[in-house]
C-alpha positions as CSV (number, residue, x, y, z in Angstrom):
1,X,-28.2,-56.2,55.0
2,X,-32.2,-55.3,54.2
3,X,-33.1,-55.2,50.2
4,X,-34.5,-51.9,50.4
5,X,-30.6,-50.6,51.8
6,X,-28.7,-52.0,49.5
7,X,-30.9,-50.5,46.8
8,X,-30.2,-46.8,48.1
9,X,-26.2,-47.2,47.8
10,X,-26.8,-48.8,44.6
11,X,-28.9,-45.3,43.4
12,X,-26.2,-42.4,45.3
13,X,-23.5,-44.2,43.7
14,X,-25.6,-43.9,40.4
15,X,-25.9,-40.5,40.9
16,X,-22.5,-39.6,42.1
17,X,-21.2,-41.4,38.9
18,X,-22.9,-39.0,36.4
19,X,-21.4,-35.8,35.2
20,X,-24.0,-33.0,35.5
21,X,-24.8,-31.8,31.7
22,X,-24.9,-28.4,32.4
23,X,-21.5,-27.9,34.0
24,X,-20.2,-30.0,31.5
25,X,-21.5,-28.0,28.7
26,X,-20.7,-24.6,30.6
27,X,-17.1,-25.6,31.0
28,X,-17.1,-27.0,27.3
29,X,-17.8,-23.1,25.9
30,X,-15.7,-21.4,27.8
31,X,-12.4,-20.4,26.7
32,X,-9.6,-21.8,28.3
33,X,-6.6,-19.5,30.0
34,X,-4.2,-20.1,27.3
35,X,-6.7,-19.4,24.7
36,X,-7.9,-16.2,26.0
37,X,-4.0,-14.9,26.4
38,X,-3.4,-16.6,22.9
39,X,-6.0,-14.8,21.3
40,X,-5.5,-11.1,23.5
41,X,-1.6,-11.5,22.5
42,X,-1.9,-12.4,18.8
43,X,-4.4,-9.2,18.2
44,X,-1.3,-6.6,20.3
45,X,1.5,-7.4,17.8
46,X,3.7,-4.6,17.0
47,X,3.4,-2.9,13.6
48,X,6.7,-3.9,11.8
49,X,8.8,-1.3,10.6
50,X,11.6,-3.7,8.6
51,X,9.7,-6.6,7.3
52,X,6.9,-8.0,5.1
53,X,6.8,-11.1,7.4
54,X,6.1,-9.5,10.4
55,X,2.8,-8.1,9.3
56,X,1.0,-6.0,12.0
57,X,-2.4,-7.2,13.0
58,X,-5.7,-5.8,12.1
59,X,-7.7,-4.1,14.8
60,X,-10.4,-6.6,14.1
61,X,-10.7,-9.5,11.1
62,X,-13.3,-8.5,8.1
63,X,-16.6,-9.7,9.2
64,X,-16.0,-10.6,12.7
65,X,-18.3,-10.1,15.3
66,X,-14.8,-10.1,17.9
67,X,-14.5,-7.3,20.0
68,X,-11.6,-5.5,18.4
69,X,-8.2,-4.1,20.3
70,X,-8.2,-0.2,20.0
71,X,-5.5,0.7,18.6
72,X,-3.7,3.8,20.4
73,X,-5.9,7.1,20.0
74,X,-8.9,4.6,19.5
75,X,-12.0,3.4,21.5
76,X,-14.0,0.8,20.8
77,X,-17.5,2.0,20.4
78,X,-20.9,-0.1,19.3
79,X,-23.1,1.5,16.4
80,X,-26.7,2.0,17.1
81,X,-29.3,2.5,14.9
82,X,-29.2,5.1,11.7
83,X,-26.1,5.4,12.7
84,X,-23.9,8.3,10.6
85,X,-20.5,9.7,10.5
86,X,-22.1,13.4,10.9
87,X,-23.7,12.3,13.8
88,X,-20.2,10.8,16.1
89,X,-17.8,13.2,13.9
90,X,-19.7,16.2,13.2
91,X,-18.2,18.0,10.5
92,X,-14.5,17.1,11.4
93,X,-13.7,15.4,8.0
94,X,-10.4,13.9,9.3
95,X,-12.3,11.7,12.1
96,X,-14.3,11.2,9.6
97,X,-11.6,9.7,6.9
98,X,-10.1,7.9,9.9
99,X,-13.3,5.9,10.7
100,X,-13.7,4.7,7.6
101,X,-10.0,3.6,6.7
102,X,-9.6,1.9,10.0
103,X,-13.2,0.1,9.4
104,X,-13.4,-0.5,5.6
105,X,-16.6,0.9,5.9
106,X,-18.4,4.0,2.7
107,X,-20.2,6.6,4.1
108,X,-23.5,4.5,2.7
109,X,-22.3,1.4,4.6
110,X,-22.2,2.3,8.1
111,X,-23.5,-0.8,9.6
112,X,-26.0,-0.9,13.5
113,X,-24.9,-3.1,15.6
114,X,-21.4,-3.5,14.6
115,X,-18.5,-3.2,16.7
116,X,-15.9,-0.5,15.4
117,X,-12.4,1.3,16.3
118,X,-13.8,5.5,16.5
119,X,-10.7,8.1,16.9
120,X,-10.5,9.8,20.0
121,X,-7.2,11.9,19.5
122,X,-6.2,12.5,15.6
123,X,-2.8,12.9,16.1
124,X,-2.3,9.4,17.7
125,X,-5.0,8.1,15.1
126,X,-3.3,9.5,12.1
127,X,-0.2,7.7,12.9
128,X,-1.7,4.3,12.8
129,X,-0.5,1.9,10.5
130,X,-1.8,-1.9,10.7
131,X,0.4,-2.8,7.7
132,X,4.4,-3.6,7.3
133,X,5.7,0.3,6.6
134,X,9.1,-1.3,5.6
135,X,9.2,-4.1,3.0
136,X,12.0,-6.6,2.6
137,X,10.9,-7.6,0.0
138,X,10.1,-5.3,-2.2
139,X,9.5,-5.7,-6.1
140,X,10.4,-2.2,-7.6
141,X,10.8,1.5,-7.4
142,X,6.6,1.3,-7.2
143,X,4.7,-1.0,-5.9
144,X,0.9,-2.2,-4.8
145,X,0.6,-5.0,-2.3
146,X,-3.2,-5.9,-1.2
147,X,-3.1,-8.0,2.0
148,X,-6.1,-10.2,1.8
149,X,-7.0,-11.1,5.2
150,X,-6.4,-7.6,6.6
151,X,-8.4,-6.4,4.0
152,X,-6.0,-3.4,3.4
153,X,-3.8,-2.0,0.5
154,X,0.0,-0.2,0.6
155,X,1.4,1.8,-1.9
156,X,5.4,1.6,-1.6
157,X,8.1,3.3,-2.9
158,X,11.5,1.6,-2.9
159,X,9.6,-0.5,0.0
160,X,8.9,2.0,1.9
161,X,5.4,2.7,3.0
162,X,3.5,6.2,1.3
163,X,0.2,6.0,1.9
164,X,-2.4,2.5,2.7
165,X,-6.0,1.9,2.7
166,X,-9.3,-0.4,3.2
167,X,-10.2,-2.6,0.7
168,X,-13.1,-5.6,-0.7
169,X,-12.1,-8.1,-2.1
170,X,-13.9,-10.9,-3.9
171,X,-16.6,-12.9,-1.5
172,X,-16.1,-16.2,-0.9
173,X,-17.7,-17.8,-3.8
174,X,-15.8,-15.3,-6.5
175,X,-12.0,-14.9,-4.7
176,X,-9.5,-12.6,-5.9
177,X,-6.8,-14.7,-6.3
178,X,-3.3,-14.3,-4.5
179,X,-0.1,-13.6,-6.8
180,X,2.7,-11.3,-8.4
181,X,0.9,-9.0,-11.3
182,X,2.0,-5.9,-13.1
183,X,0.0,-3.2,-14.3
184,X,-1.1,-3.6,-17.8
185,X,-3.4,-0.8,-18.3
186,X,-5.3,2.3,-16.5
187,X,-8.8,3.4,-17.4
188,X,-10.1,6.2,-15.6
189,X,-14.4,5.8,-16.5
190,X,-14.2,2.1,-17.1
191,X,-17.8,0.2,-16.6
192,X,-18.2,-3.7,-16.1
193,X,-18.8,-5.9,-19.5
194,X,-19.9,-8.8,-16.9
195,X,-22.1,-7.4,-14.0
196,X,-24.4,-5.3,-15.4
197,X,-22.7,-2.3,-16.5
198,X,-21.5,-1.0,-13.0
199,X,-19.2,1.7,-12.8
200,X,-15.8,1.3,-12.0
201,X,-14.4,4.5,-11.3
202,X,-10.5,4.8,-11.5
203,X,-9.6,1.3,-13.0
204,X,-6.2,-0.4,-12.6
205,X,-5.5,-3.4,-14.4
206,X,-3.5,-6.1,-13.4
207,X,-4.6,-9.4,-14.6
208,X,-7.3,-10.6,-17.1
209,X,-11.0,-9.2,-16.1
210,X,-9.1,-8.2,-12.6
211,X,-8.9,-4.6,-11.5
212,X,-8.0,-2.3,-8.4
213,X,-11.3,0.6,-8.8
214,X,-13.4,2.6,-6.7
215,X,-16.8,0.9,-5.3
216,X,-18.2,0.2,-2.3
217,X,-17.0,-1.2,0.9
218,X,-19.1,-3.1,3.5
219,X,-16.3,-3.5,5.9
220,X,-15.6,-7.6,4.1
221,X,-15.0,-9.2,1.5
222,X,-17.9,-8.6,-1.0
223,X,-16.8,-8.1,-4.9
224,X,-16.7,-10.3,-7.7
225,X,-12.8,-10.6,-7.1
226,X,-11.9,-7.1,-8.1
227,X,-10.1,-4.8,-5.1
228,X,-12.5,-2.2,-4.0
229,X,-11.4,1.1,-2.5
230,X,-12.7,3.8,-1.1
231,X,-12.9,6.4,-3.8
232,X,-10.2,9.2,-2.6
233,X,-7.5,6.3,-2.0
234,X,-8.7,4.9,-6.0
235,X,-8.1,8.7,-7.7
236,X,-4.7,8.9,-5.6
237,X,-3.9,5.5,-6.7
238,X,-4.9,5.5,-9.8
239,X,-2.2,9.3,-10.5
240,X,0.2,7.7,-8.7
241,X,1.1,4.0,-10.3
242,X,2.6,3.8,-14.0
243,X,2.0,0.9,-16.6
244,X,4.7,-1.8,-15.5
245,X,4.4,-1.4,-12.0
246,X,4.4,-4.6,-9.6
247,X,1.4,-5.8,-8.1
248,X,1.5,-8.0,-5.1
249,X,-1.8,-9.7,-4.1
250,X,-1.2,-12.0,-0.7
């Protein structure tokens, strides 16, 4: 057989034995069928109505740029520039309140670009509740619980849900730190002795230097490992716990 033959099998079988880098890479980032159903199932999970365990998922984790699951009497809706709630609510102050419980965002932290859950039918919106309404495990007649990676608050009586709402907690690099607390004291115009004096409306202590107060929310994690609420949810907080109550931080 002629050199110059044997030399072009030598190069298609080259050829034919190297993957092509762009399909390989392609087929690499792209989710596989059991991820995508993994991930569409895990974020459709019922709301539990008789246990703690069985927490309900969050329409979207803090700080994810996921496309959230809308919730029923939800859509999912991307913010655009100076963005407001006046301008996609008007002055309906119950969307309003919705949109920013669902969110975690303030009024001042309304974010462009961000994917969020907006309320297209109150009724159905109102009665959304990403967090266990029953607990099973309940630790008194009153109780807090802060669920951490929800980034939401419940206030329970005789475990039974009465009202929830967004919170911040602490950033990455200043945690608030999971565990079973009490209420040790209340302080309704409390200011920071360690960050520069800020104000920390409707103070509830529950351990050392941490507290549950009023301050901003950015829709993730952002404090110095105080709980941050929105500041209607801190005033009906703050009236309704007693010293002594249980505090449950998971």
């Amino acid at each position: 057989m002629p050199a110059s033959i044997i030399y072009l099998l030598l190069l298609v079988g080259l050829s034919l034995s190297v993957p092509d880098e762009k399909a390989f890479v392609l087929a690499a980032s792209r989710p596989t069928e059991n991820a995508m159903l993994s991930d569409s199932a895990s974020s459709n999970q019922p709301i539990s109505q008789n246990s703690s365990s069985e927490t309900a998922v969050a329409p979207q984790k803090p700080g994810s740029n996921a496309t959230p699951e809308a919730p029923e009497g939800f859509t999912i809706m991307k913010l655009k520039k100076k963005e407001s709630l006046a301008r996609f609510c008007g002055q309906d102050s119950v969307c309003q309140a919705l949109f920013m419980k669902v969110n975690r965002y303030d009024r001042r932290h309304i974010p462009a670009g961000k994917t969020v859950l907006f309320p297209v039918d109150i009724e159905k919106a109102s009665a959304y509740v990403p967090i266990p309404q029953v607990l099973d495990d309940s630790r008194g007649e009153r109780e807090i619980r802060v669920y951490l990676d929800q980034q939401y608050f419940g206030a329970y009586e005789d475990g039974k849900l009465l009202f929830w709402g967004p919170v911040s907690s602490g950033k990455k690099s200043r945690p608030t730190w999971p565990g079973k607390f009490f209420v040790n004291y209340k302080q309704r115009y409390k200011r920071s002795i360690k960050y520069h004096n800020a104000p920390m409306p409707y103070s509830i202590n529950y351990s050392g230097g941490y507290f549950i107060h009023e301050q901003s929310l950015p829709g993730y994690p952002a404090s110095h490992g105080c709980i941050r609420l929105l500041m209607t949810d801190a005033k009906k907080l703050f009236n309704w716990v007693t010293i002594g109550d249980p505090v449950t931080v998971q």
